[in-house]
C-alpha positions as CSV (number, residue, x, y, z in Angstrom):
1,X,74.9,-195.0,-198.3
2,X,73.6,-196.5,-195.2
3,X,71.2,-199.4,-195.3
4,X,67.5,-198.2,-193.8
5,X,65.9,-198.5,-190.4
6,X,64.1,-202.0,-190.1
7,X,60.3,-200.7,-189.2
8,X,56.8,-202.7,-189.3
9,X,55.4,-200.5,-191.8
10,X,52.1,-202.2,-191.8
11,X,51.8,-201.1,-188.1
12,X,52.7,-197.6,-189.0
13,X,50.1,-197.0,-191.0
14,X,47.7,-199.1,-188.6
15,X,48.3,-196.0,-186.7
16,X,48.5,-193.6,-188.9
17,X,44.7,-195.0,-189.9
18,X,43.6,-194.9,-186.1
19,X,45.1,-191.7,-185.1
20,X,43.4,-190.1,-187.9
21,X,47.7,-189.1,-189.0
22,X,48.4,-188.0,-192.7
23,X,52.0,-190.1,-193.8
24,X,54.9,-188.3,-196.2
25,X,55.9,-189.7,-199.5
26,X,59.4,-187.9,-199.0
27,X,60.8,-187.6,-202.8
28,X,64.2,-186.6,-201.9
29,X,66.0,-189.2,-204.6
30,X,68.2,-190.2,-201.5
31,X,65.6,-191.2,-199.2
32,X,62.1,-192.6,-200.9
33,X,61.2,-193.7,-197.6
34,X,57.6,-195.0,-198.8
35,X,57.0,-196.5,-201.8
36,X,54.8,-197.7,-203.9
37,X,53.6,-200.8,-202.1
38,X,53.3,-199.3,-199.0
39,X,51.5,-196.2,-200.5
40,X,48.7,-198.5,-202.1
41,X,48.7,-200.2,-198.8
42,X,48.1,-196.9,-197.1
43,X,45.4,-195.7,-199.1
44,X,43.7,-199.4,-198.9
45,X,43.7,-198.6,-195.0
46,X,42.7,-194.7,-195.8
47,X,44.9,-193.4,-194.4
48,X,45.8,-189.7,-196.4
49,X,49.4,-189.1,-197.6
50,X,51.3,-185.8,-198.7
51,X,54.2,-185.7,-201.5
52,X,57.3,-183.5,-199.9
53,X,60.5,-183.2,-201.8
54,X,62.9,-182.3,-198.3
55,X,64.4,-179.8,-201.1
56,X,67.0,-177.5,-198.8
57,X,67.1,-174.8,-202.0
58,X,65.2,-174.3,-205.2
59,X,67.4,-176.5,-207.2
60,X,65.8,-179.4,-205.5
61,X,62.5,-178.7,-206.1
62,X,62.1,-180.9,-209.4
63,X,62.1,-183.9,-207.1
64,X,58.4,-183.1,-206.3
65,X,57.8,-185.0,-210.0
66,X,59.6,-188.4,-208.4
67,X,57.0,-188.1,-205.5
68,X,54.4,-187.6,-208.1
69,X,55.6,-190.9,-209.8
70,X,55.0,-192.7,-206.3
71,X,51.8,-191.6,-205.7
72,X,50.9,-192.8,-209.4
73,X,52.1,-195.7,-208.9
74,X,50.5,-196.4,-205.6
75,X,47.5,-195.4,-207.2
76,X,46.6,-192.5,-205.1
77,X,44.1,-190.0,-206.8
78,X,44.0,-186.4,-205.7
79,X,41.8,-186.9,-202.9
80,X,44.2,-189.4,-201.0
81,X,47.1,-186.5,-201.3
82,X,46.6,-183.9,-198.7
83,X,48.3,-181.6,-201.1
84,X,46.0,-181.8,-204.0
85,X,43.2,-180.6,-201.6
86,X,41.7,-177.1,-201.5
87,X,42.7,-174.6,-198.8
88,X,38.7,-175.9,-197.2
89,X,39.0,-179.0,-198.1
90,X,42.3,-179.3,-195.9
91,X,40.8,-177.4,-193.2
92,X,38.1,-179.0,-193.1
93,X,40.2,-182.3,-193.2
94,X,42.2,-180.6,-189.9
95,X,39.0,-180.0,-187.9
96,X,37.8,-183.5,-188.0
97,X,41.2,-184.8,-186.5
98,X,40.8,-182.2,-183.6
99,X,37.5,-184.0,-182.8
């Protein structure tokens, strides 16, 4: 285990908030790269988030539920997670960036 990349994460999702960019809750049990904290503090700065587990085969497909637990515990509600969104919704979502 290797100790994480130092980043301003606060100017990350200053960014991601002005370039209109959605951010990744990866849940891979490894990696975790956002957490709680800075998931509240994304969604305080609306800035829309998805939940991908980086699972390589099925096996690794339960990690979606620690991705889940993130979220919760960032308080995100459904429409703050790109994935909980309907296919319209997220299209809809997609044309505004393009504007």
């Amino acid at each position: 285990q290797r100790e994480g990349y130092r980043v301003d994460i606060e100017k990350i999702i200053e960014k991601a908030r002005e370039k209109d960019i959605a951010l990744e809750i990866n849940a891979y049990y490894e990696r975790l790269d956002l957490n709680d904290i800075n998931v509240r503090l994304a969604k305080e700065k609306g800035v829309k988030l998805s939940i991908g587990t980086d699972a390589h085969n099925i096996g690794q497909l339960w990690m979606m539920r620690l991705g889940v637990g993130v979220a919760r515990r960032g308080w995100l509600e459904p429409e703050d997670i790109l994935n909980t969104l309907s296919v319209e919704q997220l299209m809809e979502w997609r044309r505004k960036r393009r504007k």
